[in-house]
matplotlib code that plots the C-alpha trace (Angstrom):
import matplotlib.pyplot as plt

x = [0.0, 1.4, 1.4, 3.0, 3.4, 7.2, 6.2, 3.5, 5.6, 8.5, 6.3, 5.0, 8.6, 10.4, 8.6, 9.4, 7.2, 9.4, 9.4, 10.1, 7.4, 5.0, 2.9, -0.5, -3.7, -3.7, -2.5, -4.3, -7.7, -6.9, -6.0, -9.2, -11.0, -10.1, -10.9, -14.4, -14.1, -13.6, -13.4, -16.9, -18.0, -18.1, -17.6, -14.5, -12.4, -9.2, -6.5, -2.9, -1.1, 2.7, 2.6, -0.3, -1.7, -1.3, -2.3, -4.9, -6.5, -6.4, -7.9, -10.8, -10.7, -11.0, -13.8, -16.0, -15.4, -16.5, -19.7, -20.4, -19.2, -17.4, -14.4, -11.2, -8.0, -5.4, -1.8, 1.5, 4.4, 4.5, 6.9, 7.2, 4.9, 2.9, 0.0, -0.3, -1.2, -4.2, -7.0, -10.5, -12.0, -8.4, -7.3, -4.4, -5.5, -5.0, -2.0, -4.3, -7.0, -3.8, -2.5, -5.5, -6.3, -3.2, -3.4, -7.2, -5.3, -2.2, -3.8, -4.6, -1.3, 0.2, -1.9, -1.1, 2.8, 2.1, 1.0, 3.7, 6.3, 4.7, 2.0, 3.3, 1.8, 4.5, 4.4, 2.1, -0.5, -0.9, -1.2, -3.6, -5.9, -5.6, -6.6, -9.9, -10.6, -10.6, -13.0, -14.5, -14.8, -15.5, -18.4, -16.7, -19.7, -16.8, -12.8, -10.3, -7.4, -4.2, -2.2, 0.9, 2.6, 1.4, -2.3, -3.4, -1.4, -1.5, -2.8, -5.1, -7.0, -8.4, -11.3, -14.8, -14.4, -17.4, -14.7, -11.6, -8.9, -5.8, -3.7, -0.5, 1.1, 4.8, 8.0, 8.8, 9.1, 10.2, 11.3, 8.1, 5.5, 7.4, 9.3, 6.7, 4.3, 1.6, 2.6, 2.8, -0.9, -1.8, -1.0, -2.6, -5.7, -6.2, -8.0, -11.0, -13.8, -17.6, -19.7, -17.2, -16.4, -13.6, -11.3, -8.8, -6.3, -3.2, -2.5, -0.9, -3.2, -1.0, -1.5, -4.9, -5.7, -5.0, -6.9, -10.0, -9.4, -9.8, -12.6, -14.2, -13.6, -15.1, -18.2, -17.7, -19.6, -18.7, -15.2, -14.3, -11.3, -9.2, -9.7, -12.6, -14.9, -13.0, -10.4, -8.8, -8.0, -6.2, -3.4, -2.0, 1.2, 2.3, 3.7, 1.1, -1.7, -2.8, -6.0, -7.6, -10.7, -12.7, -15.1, -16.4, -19.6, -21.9, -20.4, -18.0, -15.9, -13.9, -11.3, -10.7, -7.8, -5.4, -2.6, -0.8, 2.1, 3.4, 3.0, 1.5, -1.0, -3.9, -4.0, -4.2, -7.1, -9.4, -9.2, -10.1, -13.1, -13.8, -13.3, -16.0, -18.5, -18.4, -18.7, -21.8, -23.3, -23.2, -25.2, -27.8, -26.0, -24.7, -21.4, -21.8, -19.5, -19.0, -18.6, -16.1, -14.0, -13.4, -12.4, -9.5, -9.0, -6.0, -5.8, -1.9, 0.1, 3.2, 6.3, 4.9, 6.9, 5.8, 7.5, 8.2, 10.1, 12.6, 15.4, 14.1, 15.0, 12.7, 12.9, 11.2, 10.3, 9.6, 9.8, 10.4, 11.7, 11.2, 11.9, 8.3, 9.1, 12.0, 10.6, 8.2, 10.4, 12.5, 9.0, 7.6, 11.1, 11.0, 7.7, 7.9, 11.4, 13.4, 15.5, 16.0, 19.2, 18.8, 20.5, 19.7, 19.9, 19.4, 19.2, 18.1, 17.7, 19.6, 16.7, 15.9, 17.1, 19.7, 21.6, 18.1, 17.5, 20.1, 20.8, 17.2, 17.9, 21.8, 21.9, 18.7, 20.7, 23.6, 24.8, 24.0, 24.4, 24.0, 23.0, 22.2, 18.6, 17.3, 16.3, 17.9, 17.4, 20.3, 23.8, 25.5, 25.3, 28.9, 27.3, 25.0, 27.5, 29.4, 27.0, 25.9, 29.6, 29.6, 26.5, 27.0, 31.2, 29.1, 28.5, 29.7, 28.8, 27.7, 26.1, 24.4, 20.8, 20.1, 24.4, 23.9, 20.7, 22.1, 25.2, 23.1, 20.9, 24.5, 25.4, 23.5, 20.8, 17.7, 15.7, 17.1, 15.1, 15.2, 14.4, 14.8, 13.4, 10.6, 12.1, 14.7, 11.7, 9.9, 13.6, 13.9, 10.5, 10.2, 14.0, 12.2, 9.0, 11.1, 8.2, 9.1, 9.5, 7.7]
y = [0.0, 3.0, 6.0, 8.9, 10.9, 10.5, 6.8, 7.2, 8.7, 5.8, 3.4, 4.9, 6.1, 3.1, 0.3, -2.5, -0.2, 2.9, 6.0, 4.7, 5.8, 2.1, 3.2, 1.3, 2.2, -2.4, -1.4, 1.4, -0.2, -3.2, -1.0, 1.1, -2.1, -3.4, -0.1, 0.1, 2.2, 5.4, 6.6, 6.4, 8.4, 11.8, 13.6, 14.6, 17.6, 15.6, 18.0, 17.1, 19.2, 19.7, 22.7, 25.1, 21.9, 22.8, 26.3, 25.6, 22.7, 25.4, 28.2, 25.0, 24.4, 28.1, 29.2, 25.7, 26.4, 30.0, 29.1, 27.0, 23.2, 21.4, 20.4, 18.1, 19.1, 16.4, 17.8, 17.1, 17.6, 19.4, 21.5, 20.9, 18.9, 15.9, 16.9, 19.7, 17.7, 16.7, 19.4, 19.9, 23.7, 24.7, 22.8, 20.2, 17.1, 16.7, 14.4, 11.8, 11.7, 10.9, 8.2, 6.8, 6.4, 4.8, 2.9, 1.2, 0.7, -0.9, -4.8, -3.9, -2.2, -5.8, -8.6, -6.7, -7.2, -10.9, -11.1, -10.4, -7.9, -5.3, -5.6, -3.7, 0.4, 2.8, 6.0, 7.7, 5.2, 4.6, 8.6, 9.0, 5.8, 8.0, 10.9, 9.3, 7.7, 10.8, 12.4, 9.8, 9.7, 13.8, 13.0, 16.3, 17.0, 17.3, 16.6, 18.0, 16.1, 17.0, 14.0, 13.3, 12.3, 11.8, 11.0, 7.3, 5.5, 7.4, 6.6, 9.6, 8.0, 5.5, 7.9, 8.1, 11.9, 14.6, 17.3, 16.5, 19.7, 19.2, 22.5, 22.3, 19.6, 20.2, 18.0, 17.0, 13.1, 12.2, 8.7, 7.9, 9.8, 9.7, 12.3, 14.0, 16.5, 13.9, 11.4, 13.4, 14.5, 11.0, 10.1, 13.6, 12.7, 9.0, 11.0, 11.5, 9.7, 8.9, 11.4, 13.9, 17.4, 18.2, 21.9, 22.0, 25.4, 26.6, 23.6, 23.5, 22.1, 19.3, 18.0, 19.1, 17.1, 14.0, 15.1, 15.8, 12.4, 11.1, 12.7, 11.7, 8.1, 8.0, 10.1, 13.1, 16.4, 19.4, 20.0, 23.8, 25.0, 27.8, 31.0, 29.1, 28.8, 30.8, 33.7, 36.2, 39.8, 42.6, 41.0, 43.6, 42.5, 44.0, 41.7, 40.2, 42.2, 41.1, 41.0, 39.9, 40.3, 36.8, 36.0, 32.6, 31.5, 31.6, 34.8, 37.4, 38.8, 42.4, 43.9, 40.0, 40.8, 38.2, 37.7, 34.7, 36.1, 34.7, 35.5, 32.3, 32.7, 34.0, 31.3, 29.1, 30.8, 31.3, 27.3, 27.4, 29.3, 27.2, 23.9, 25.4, 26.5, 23.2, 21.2, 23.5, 23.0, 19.2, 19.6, 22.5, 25.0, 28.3, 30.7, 33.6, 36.3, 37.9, 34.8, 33.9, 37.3, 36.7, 33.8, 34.7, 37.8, 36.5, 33.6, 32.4, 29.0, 28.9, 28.3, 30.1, 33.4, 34.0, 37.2, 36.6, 39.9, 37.8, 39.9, 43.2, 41.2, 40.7, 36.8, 34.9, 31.4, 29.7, 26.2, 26.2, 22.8, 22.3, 23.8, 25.1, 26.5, 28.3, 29.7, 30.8, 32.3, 34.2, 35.8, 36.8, 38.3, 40.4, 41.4, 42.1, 43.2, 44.0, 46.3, 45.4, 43.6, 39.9, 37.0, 33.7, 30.1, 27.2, 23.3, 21.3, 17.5, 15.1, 13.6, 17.4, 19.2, 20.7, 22.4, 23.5, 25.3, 26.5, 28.3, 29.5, 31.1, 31.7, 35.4, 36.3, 37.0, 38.9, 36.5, 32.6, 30.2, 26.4, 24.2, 20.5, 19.8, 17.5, 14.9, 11.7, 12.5, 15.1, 13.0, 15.3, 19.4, 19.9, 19.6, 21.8, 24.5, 23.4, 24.2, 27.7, 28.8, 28.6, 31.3, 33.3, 34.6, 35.4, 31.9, 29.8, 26.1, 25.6, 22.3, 22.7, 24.6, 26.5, 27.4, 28.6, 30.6, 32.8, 33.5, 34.7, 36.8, 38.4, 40.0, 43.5, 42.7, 43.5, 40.1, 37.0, 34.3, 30.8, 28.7, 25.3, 22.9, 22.3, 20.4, 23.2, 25.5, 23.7, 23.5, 27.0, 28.1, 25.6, 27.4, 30.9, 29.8, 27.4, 24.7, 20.9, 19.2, 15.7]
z = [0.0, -1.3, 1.4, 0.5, -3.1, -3.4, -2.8, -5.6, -8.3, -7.8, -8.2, -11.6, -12.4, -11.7, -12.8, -15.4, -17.8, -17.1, -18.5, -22.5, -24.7, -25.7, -28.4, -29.2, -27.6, -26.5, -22.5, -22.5, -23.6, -21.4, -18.4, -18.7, -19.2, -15.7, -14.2, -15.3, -18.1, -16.7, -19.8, -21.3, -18.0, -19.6, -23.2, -23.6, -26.1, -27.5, -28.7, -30.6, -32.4, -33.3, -30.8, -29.4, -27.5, -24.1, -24.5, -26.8, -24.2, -21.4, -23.1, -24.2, -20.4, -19.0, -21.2, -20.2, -16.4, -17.0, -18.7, -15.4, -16.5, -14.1, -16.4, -16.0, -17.9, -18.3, -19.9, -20.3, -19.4, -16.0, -14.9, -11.4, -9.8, -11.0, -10.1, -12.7, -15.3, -13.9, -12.8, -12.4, -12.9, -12.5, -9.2, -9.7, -7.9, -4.1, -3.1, -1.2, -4.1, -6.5, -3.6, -3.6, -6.7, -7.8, -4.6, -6.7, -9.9, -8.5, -8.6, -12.3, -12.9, -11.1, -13.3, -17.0, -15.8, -15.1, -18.9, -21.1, -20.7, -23.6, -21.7, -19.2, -18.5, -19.1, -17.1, -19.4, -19.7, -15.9, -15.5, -18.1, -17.0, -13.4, -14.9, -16.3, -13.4, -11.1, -13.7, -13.6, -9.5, -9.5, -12.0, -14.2, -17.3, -19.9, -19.5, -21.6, -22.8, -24.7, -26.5, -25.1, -28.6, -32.2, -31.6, -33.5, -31.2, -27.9, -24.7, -24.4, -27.6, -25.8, -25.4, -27.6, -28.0, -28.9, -30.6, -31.4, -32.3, -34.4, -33.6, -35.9, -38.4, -37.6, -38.0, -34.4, -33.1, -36.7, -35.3, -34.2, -36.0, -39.7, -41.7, -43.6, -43.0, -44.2, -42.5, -39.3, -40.1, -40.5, -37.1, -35.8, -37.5, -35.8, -32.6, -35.1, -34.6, -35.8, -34.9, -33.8, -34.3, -35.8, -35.2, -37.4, -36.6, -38.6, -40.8, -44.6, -47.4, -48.0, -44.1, -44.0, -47.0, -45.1, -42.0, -43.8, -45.6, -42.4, -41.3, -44.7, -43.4, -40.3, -42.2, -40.6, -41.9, -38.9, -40.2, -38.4, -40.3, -38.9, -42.2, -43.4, -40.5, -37.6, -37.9, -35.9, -37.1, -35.5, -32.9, -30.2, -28.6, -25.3, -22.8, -20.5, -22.1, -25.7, -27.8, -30.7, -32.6, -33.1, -35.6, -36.6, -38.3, -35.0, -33.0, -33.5, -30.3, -30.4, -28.4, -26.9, -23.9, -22.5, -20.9, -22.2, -24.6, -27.8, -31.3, -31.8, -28.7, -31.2, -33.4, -30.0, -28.7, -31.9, -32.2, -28.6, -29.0, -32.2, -30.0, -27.5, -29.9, -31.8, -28.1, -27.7, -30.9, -30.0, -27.2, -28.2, -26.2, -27.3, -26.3, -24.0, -25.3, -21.9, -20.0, -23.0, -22.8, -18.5, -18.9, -21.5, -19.8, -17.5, -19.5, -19.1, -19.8, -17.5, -19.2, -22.7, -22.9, -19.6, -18.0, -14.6, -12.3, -9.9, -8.1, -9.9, -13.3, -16.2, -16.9, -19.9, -19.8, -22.9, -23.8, -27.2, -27.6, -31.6, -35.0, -34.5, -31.0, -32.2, -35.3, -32.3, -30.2, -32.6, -34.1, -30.5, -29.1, -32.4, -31.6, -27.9, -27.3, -30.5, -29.4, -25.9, -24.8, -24.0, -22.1, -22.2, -20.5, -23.3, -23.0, -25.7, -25.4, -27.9, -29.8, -31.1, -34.4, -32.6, -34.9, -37.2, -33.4, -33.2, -36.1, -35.9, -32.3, -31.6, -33.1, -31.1, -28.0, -27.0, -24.0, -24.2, -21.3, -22.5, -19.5, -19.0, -19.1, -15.8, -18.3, -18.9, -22.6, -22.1, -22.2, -24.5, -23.6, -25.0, -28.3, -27.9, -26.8, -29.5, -32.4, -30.3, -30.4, -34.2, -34.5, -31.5, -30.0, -26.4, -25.6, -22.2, -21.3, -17.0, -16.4, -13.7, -14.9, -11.6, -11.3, -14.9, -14.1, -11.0, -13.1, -16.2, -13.6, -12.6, -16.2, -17.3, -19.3, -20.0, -20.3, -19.0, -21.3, -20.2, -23.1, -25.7, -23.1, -20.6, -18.3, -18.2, -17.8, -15.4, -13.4, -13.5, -12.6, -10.2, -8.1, -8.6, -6.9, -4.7, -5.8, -4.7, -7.5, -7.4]

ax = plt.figure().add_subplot(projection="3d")
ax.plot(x, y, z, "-o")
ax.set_aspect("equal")
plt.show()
């Protein structure tokens, strides 16, 4: 019996499943199976995407809760604590409700490793089945779920979903998700099911010719497309105050504040709204344009060019942790703070385009720190500094991330960014907030 949350992660952590991505939906469905089927308890928004997942599904989640639902969100990665990625109306999940929990699944988890050994949950799979099954338990009337990778084959799929939102089609997890665009998009696209509705954002015609060959499949008609059937006009940018005007074929929303920054943030929240409108058109409801603008209104997704004041110093996270995300980056900082001097603390994991990232981002700063990220996924950092010093003279290696952080804060800048991974991120903000990480 599992009795404490350190205890709880371990066990999840360090089990013969591990950590190591097993894609197929067969442990999933067999895992669910022998919990009851949390799953079929409530409808449920799926979103994937390349990037603009995470904010996307919280923007889906915030406007829900404001209209009065009581709604589950279930993301990934955190950046601190476990308990992030699982929330209901915006509270991450008590430590003894998650103890517990796991505590019911644990003979489950026990007889699928006395099958065979690929039948054994990995990491992701038990947290997601746990995540169902506390919506499930909190009887939540819809639950919002972002795919952890791909789509087809991950463990969030193993849901019957009422909308299901495709973000971006990007080149990221080539390994695993293929080396096309289209065959990226196919993968996307396998979280589309009968009877769904079907948001499709920012996505080139050759990608989003598969998706909608998808949705053709499964004989789906309610296709939302993202200039067709939603759009945004007007972006302001000003760090943590930002608006747009929204118009889609049932409302139209001016002068639409929030705080969440990034040049990509609008795109984000019109496929939000779009994901929301189509939910309610399922079920004979319509959007409340007030109740839609407070909810956006401090809308923010931590570790998303989020400005942060520590020691009377402007500092920037952003995980931009793909071609995608450095593209990203590169556009907002020109945005927000052209002409500004900047400083900043990178760590890129191995499996990454490294050198595509970096020679997207190295000129973009005047002072570069390359840390280690906290990941087991980052053996070799010396490469990373090695590519950096080829773009960028101004350019020091310190391996330890929170060393390398203080001694960035101690050179004459005027934003300290803190950028290329997550788990760097989460790291980082987790020291400034002095969060335990668990």
């Amino acid at each position: 019996m599992i009795s404490t949350l350190k205890e709880a992660v371990e066990y999840i952590y360090d089990r013969r499943g591990g950590t190591r991505i097993k894609y197929g939906l067969d442990r999933i469905n067999k895992l669910c199976d022998l919990l009851g089927n949390p799953e079929r308890d409530f409808p449920v928004v799926h979103v994937t995407g390349t990037n603009g997942k995470g904010s996307t599904s919280k923007a889906i989640h915030n406007i829900l809760k404001e209209h009065g639902l009581k709604v589950g969100l279930f993301t990934s990665p955190h950046l601190t604590h476990i308990s992030e990625r699982i929330k209901i109306n915006g509270k991450s999940i008590k430590d003894s409700e998650f103890i517990a929990i796991l505590n019911e699944m644990i003979f489950s988890i026990e007889k699928m490793d006395n099958m065979k050994d690929e039948m054994s949950p990995s990491f992701f799979e038990i947290i997601t089945a746990l995540a169902l099954k506390y919506f499930s338990n909190q009887n939540v009337d819809v639950a919002v779920l972002e795919v952890g990778l791909g789509g087809r084959l991950d463990a969030t799929n193993v849901v019957v979903s009422d909308v299901s939102v495709i973000t971006t089609v990007q080149y990221d997890h080539m390994n695993l998700l293929g080396n096309t665009l289209e065959k990226i998009a196919f993968e996307k696209a396998g979280i589309i099911k009968n009877n769904n509705n079907v948001v499709l954002g920012n996505i080139t015609d050759s990608a989003k010719k598969i998706i909608l060959q998808r949705a053709n499949e499964v004989g789906i008609n309610n296709v939302f497309e993202f200039e067709k059937d939603f759009t945004f006009k007007n972006p302001a940018f000003s760090l943590n105050w930002n608006s747009i005007d929204y118009k889609s074929k049932y409302n139209k929303i001016d002068n639409l504040i929030y705080k969440a920054n990034g040049t990509y943030q609008p795109y984000n929240i019109s496929t939000a709204i779009m994901a929301v409108e189509s939910f309610f058109e399922k079920k004979d409801k319509k959007l409340d344009i007030n109740k839609t603008k407070k909810a956006l209104k401090g809308f923010l997704w931590e570790g998303r060019f989020e400005l942060l004041e520590y020691k009377n110093k402007n500092v920037i996270l952003e995980g931009a942790h793909n071609i995608s995300g450095a593209l990203a980056l590169k556009n907002s900082i020109k945005t927000y703070i052209k002409s500004f001097k900047k400083a900043a603390l990178v760590g890129i994991l191995d499996d990454k385009d490294i050198e595509g990232m970096v020679n997207i981002i190295a000129n973009e700063f005047d002072y570069i720190i390359i840390t280690q990220v906290p990941n087991k996924r980052s053996n070799n950092p010396e490469y990373v500094y090695e590519l950096f010093k080829k773009f960028n003279k101004n350019v020091i290696f310190i391996k330890d991330p929170v060393e390398a952080f203080n001694n960035l804060l101690s050179s004459p800048y005027d934003y300290y960014f803190v950028t290329g991974s997550l788990y760097l991120v989460g790291k980082i903000r987790g020291y400034i907030f002095n969060l335990e990480e668990i």
